[in-house]
C-alpha positions, 0 to 999 in steps of 0.5 A: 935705829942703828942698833936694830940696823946691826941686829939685822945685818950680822953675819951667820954661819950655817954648818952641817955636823954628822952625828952618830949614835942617835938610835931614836927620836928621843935621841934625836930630841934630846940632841936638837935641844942641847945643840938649840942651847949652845952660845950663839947658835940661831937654829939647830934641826937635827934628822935621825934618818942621815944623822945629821945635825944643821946648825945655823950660828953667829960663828963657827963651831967645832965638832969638839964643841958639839960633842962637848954639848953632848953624852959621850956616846955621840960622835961627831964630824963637820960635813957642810960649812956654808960661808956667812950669809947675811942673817935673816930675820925674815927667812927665818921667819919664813922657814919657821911658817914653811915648816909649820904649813902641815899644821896649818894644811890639817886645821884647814881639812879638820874645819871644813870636814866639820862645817860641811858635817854641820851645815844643813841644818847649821848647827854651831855646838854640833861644828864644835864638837865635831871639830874637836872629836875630828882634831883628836883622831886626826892629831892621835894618828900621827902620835901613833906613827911613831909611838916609840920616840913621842913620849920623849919628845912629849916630855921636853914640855908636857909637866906631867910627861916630863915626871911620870913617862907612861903618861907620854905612852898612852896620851896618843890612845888618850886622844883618840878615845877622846875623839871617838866620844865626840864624835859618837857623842858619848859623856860629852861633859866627861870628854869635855873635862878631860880636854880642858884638864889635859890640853890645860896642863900642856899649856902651861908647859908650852907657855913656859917653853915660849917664855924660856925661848926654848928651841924645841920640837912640837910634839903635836903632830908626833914625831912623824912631821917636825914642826917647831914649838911656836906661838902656833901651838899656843894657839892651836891649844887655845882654841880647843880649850875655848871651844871645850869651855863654851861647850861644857857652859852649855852642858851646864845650863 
């Protein structure tokens, strides 16, 4: 108990590094995870927009010590040092969720869009591949808002993105032509396939990145929303896979 006690109330140290020569969001991916696996370091979220780096530790850092982390091509500056606060199992929680709620926010869309496309007369098989077929027009358009830098940030956990890049550049058309045969419901059972093959792969890679404790951005929604890699996108995976799975049993009976 007293053990958990100290665990809850150890100090931390918030501090905001400016950080040049960031030119994309692969740079910008690449700059979070290396700063996400420095000693000490509870939470690093780096923005390509202002350039700038805020990094939550149980001390404080130097900017030698960040950019020791780094290629030399980066630069870096302190900006902001916050004086220890009280560390927060709870708030991080909490900023964990807040940054998570537009994934939640379109998953509530996405369901409704497809019950009331489905709900008279109510057909449970039809909700499930409207669904799916709505998820990956929806999920495919945020990839392509930023077709440059998602391939990147796709590969830090994707197994096959990670060896060959061109998969990362066409996943986001992958999806979409996934969504468009759904929805118009073209070879089904080929769609179905593919899903379980593709989100099946990139399971395995978020499973893995969850077991390693990797800090890592999600590539789900792109690069445009910056949500963290969590349990959520097992889960998000995990359903689409079920459904795939059911729907495809039905195929074959």
């Amino acid at each position: 108990m007293e053990r958990w006690r100290a665990n809850r109330t150890h100090k931390i140290m918030q501090q905001t590094f400016s950080i040049d020569g960031m030119t994309c969001n692969g740079c910008r991916t690449h700059v979070e995870q290396q700063l996400n696996k420095l000693p000490g370091v509870e939470q690093a979220v780096v923005t390509l927009e202002d350039h700038t780096a805020k990094v939550t530790s149980q001390h404080p850092l130097t900017p030698d010590q960040i950019a020791a982390s780094l290629p030399e091509k980066y630069s870096v500056k302190v900006k902001i040092t916050t004086p220890p606060v009280t560390a927060p199992g709870m708030n991080k929680s909490v900023s964990e969720w807040r940054q998570l709620f537009p994934l939640f926010l379109i998953f509530g869309y996405l369901t409704t869009a497809a019950i009331l496309m489905n709900i008279n007369p109510w057909s449970g098989g039809d909700f499930m591949l409207d669904f799916m077929g709505l998820f990956y027009i929806v999920f495919g358009f945020f990839k392509l808002l930023d077709l440059k830098g998602f391939p990147a940030s796709f590969g830090m956990y994707d197994p096959i993105a990670k060896r060959v890049p061109f998969y990362g550049w066409i996943y986001p058309f992958l999806e979409t032509t996934l969504g468009l045969m759904f929805l118009l419901r073209w070879q089904v059972p080929v769609a179905l396939i593919f899903t379980i093959i593709i989100l099946g792969i990139t399971t395995i890679g978020v499973v893995k990145t969850l077991l390693d404790k990797e800090q890592i951005q999600c590539a789900c929604l792109g690069t445009a929303l910056k949500l963290p890699m969590t349990k959520a996108t097992l889960i998000e995976n995990s359903v689409m896979l079920v459904m795939a799975v059911w729907m495809l049993s039905r195929f074959a009976r």
